[in-house]
N, C-alpha and C positions, 0 to 999 in steps of 0.2 A: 085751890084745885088739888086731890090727893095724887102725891107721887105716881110714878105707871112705872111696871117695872118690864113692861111688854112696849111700848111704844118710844122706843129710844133711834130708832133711824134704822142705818144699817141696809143691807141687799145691794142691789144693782145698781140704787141713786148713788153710794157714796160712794162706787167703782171710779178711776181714771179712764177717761175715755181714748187712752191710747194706752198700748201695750207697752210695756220695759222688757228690755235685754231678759231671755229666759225662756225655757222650753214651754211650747204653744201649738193646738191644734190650730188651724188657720185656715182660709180660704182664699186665694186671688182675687180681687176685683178688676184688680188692670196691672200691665206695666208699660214703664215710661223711659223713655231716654234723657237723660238732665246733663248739660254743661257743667261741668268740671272747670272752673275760672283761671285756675293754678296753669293749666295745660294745652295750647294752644288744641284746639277740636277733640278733646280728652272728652270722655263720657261716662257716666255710675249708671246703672239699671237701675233703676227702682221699681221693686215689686209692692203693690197696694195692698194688704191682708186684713184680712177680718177676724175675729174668732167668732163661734158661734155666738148664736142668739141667748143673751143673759136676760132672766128673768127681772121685770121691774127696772130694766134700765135704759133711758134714753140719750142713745149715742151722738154726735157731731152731724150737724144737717146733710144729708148727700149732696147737696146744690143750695147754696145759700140764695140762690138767684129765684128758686123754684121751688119755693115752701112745700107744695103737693109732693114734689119729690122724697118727704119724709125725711127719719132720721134713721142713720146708721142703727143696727141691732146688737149689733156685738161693738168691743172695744175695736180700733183701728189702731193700723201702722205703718209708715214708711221705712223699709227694707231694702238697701244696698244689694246686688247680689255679690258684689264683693268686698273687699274693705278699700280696698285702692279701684282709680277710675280705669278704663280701659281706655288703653290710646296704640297710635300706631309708635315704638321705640326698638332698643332692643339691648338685650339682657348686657350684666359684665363680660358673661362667657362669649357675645358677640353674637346669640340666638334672635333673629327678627321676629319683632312682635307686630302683629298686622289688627289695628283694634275691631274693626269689625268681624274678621274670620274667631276672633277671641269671644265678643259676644254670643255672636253663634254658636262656637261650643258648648256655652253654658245653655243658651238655649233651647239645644241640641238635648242635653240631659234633663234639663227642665222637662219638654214636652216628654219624654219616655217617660219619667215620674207622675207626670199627669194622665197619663196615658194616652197622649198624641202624636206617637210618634208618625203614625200615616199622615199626618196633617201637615205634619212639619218636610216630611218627603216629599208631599204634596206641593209644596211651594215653591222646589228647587226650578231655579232662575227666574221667577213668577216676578220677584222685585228688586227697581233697579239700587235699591238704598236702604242700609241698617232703619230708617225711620219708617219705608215703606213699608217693612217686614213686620216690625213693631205693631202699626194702624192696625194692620192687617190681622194681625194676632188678636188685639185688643176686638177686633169688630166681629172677627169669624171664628176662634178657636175656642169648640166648647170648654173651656176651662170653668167656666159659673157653678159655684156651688160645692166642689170639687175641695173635702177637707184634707190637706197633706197635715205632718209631725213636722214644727223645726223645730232648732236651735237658734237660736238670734245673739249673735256678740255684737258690743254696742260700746260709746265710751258717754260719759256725762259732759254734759255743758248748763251752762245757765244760762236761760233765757231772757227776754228785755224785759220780763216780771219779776225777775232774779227766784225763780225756780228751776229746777233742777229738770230738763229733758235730755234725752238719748238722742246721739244718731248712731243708728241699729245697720247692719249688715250681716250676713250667714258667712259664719266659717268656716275655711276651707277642713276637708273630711282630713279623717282621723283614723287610725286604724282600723280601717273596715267601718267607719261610721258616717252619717253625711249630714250635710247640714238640717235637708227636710227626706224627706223618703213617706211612705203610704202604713210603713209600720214605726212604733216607737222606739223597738228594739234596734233600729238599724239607726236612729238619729243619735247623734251627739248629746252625751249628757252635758247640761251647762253648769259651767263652774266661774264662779264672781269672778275666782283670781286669776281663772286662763279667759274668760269671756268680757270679762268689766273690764273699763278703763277708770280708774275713777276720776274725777276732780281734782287736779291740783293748784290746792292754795297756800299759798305762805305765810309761813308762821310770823305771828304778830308780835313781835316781843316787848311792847311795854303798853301803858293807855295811857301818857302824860299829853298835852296841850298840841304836841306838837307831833302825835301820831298820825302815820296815813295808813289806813283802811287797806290789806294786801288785797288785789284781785286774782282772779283766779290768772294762770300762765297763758298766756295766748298761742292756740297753737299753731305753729309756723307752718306754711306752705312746701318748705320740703321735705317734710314727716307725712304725708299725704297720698303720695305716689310713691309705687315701687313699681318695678317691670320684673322682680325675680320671682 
């Protein structure tokens, strides 16, 4: 069969079907509240994103339960809204941190950006609980479709395949910049050395008989949380 020098692969198939740390047009599908294990009733937001619909590429199933449900259009991602969990504590300087009223504020800013803020007015004293609020979001707040700009900082791990994934969260603003915003000019340029965490492994220093293989550092449960 004569060489091709046209049919080598390449487009949309040979895209990762999740997003890495780095600026991205994006969409919301949902967000989520997730236990924080470190923290007794500590909590991370997680915001679900899409990017638009890439040509020739077939994404991670939406419902592995529910074949017809199809497959994702664009690459996906799970998104921290912060890098630390939100819990109820309070600061060195002695300032009370109330986890839900913290939520809400992000949320707060969130919906303005999307442009819900009536919606989000709307709800005041509607629900008795941060998860009620949440449902509630997810079921009734047009957010569908709705493409913001972010920033994504994120640190590397290895996974049980021993590849390399992110866990990604938005950085707090920056001189007049924010993590997502409706224009690019206003979002957070990403930079490796302030956005990345990388991977650290230690140095191997011999290959004789009785070498062991470094892994990567485990990282500790009290690097996880801050309240400042």
């Amino acid at each position: 069969m004569a060489l091709s020098t046209t049919d080598l692969g390449g487009g949309g198939n040979n895209l990762p079907k999740t997003i890495n740390p780095g600026n991205h047009t994006l969409k919301i599908n949902s967000i989520e509240l997730e236990d924080f294990r470190f923290i007794e009733n500590a909590k991370h937001l997680i915001i679900h994103v899409e990017t638009k619909p890439i040509e020739g590429f077939e994404g991670f199933a939406i419902d592995k339960d529910n074949p017809e449900a199809g497959n994702y259009k664009g690459q996906i991602g799970r998104v921290k809204a912060s890098q630390y969990a939100y819990a109820d504590g309070e600061t060195k300087s002695g300032i009370k941190i109330q986890r839900d009223k913290s939520i809400m504020m992000f949320l707060q800013n969130f919906c303005k950006t999307l442009g819900l803020t009536e919606w989000f007015i709307a709800q005041d004293r509607m629900h008795e609980t941060i998860e009620d609020f949440i449902n509630e979001f997810n079921k009734t707040a047009p957010f569908k479709d709705k493409y913001l700009e972010f920033c994504i900082a994120g640190k590397e791990y290895m996974n049980k395949s021993g590849y390399i994934n992110y866990d990604m969260w938005l950085p707090k603003a920056e001189n007049g910049k924010y993590a997502l915003a409706n224009e690019s000019d206003r979002v957070i340029a990403y930079s490796e050395p302030k956005h990345l965490k990388k991977l650290e492994v230690t140095e191997v220093k011999s290959f004789g008989d009785d070498d062991e293989f470094a892994l990567p550092k485990k990282k500790g449960s009290s690097t996880d949380f801050s309240l400042d």
